[in-house]
N, C-alpha and C positions, 0 to 999 in steps of 0.2 A: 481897384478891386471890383470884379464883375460883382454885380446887386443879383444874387440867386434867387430872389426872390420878388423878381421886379413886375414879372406876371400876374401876381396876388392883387385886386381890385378891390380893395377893402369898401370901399362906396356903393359899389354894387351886389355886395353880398349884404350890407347892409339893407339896401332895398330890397334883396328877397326877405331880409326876415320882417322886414316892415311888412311886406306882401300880406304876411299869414293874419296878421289883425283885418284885412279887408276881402281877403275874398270868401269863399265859400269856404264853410269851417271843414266840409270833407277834401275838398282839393287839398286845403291846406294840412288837414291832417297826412295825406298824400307826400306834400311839397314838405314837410318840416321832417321826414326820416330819411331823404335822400339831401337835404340840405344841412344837419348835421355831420352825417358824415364830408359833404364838401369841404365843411368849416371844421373837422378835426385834423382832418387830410391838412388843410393849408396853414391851418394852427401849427401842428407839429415842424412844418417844412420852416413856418416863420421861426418858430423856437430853435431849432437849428443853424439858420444863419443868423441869429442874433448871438445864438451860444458861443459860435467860429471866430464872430467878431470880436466878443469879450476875449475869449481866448488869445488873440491875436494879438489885444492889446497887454495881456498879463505877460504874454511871452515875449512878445520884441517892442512894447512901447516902456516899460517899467511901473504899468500899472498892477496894481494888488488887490486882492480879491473882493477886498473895503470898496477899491474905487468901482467896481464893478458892481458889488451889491447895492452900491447909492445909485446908480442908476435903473438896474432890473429888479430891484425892492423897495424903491424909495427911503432908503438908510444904511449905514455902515454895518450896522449891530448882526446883518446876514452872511459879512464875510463867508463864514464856514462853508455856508449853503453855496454861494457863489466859487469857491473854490471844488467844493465839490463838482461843479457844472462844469467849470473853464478846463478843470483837469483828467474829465472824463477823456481815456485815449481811442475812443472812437473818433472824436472830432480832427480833422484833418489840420495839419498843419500850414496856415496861410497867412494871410497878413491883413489889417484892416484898421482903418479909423475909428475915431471917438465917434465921429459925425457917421457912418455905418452905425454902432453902438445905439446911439439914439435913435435914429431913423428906423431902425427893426425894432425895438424896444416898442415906438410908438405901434408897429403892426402887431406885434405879437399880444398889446395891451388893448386895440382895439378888436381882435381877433377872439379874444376870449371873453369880451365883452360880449362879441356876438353868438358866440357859442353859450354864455351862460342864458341868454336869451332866448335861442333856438330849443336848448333842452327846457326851460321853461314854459315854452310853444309846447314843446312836445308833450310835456307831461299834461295839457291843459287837453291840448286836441285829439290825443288818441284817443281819451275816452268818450270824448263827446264826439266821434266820430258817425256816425247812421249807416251802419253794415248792411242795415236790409234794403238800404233805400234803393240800389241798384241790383236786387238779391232776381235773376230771370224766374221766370212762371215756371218753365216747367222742371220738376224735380231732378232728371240727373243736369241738367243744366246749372242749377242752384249747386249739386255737390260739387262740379268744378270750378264752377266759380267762386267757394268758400276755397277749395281745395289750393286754387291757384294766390291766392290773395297769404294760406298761410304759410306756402312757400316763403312767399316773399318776405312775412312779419318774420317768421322762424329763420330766415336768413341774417335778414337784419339783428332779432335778436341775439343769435347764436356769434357777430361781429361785436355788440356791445356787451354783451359778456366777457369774450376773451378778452379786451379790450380794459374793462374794468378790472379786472384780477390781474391783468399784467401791470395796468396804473399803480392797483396798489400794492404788488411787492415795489415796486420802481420807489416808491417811498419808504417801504420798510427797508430794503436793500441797500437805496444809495443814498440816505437821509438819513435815516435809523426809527423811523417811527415802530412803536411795536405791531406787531403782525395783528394782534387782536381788534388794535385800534382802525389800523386802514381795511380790515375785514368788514369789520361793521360799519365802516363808514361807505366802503363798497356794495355791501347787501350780499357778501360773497365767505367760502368757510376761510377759518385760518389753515386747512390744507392744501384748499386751492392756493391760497397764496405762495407758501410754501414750494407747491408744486412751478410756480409761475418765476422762483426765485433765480434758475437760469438763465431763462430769458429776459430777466428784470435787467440783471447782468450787462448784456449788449444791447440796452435800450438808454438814451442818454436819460442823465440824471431830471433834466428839466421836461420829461414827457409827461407829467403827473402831478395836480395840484388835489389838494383835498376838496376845493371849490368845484371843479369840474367834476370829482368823481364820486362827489352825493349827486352833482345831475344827472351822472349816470347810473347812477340807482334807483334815480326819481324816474328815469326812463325805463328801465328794468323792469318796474311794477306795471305801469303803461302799458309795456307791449305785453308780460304776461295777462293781464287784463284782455288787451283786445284779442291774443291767441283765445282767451279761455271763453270770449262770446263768438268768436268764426269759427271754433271748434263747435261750439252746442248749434250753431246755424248750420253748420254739413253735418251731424248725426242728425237731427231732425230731416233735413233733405234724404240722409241714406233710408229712414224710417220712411218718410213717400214713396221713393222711392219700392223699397220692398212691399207695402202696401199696394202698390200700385203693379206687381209681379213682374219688376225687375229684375233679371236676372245676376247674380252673383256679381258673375265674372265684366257685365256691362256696369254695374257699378264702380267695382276697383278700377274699373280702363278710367271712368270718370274720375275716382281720389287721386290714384298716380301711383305717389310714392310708395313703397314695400310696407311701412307700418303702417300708412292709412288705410291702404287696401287690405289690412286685419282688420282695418276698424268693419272697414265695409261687408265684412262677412259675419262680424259680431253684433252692430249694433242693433 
């Protein structure tokens, strides 16, 4: 059986997150939102060839959903859960060993180790980040250069949001937790979840642990935190800016995007 996942370098992702304890706390606040998503990306792909495999084995080897939970839970008493997983029919129909079985098991177990660490990176370094430290002198310069940086957090943020509200219907849906419960563990309403419940659907059972998705809540705060000081660092800059009788229209070219460019004629 081809190893779909044999790309995955778990040694070396490990050394980036070791990275963020040593280098500069703003690079690193930098390196740890583009390196979670790397480590959720390869999380989830690990979690799917380990799912294939278990499967593999429930289907043509005569194992049961028990033997399967003792290896992906550390105990029998998960069956349900693991049958849940194995039976999901999105996972393709293949073939695979025990020794497959453990061998992904160990990435997927290392894998989210380094993610529970990354989001703990994160929630440490976004705040202690120093926004001004690279903030240029002259005013419309400072507005796009806040302007540009909250693209980027509002990007990001706007990925771990959806992200967390489809986790946790993926729990409430193919687990059965209640909706109130993975809301508030999410930091997200019981509507949104709700709304999220179709595409919980076609999302395999095992995308979603309650561990990972209080880190993404803990990150949730994070980056609103750091939007809501890059935001008062570009109104302050539009206010020089207009003190300084810039014009309108030269400012919004500076914000960019359509709702900024109100701010820029408001602030």
């Amino acid at each position: 059986m081809t190893n779909p996942i044999a790309d995955i370098c778990v040694p070396e992702l490990g050394r980036r997150v070791d990275l963020l304890d040593y280098q500069d706390i703003d690079q690193s606040a930098l390196d740890v939102c583009t390196l979670t998503l790397t480590l959720r990306q390869q999380y989830r792909r690990a979690l799917l060839a380990r799912d294939e495999a278990a499967a593999a084995l429930v289907h043509h080897h005569d194992w049961t959903p028990a033997d399967v939970a003792e290896v992906i839970c550390g105990h029998r008493a998960h069956a349900h859960r693991a049958a849940t997983i194995v039976e999901w029919p999105g996972l393709p129909d293949a073939d695979g060993t025990e020794q497959d079985l453990h061998e992904r098991q160990q990435i997927v177990t290392d894998l989210h180790d380094l993610l529970e660490r990354a989001y703990d990176q994160a929630a440490r370094l976004l705040p202690a980040a120093r926004l001004d430290r690279f903030l240029p002198e002259a005013p419309t310069d400072r507005v796009a250069h806040c302007a540009h940086w909250l693209r980027f957090l509002e990007g990001y943020q706007a990925t771990n949001d959806a992200s967390r509200i489809l986790y946790a219907a993926v729990l409430a849906r193919h687990h059965g937790w209640p909706e109130t419960t993975v809301a508030e563990l999410a930091g997200v309403t019981v509507d949104e979840v709700r709304a999220a419940m179709a595409a919980a659907e076609q999302s395999p059972p095992s995308d979603a642990d309650s561990i990972l998705l209080e880190r993404m809540a803990q990150l949730a705060w994070a980056l609103d935190y750091n939007v809501g000081r890059l935001t008062a660092l570009r109104d302050e800059a539009v206010r020089d800016c207009r003190d300084d009788g810039v014009p309108s229209q030269i400012i919004a070219a500076h914000v960019g995007l359509p709702d900024q460019v109100r701010v820029a004629a408001t602030v």
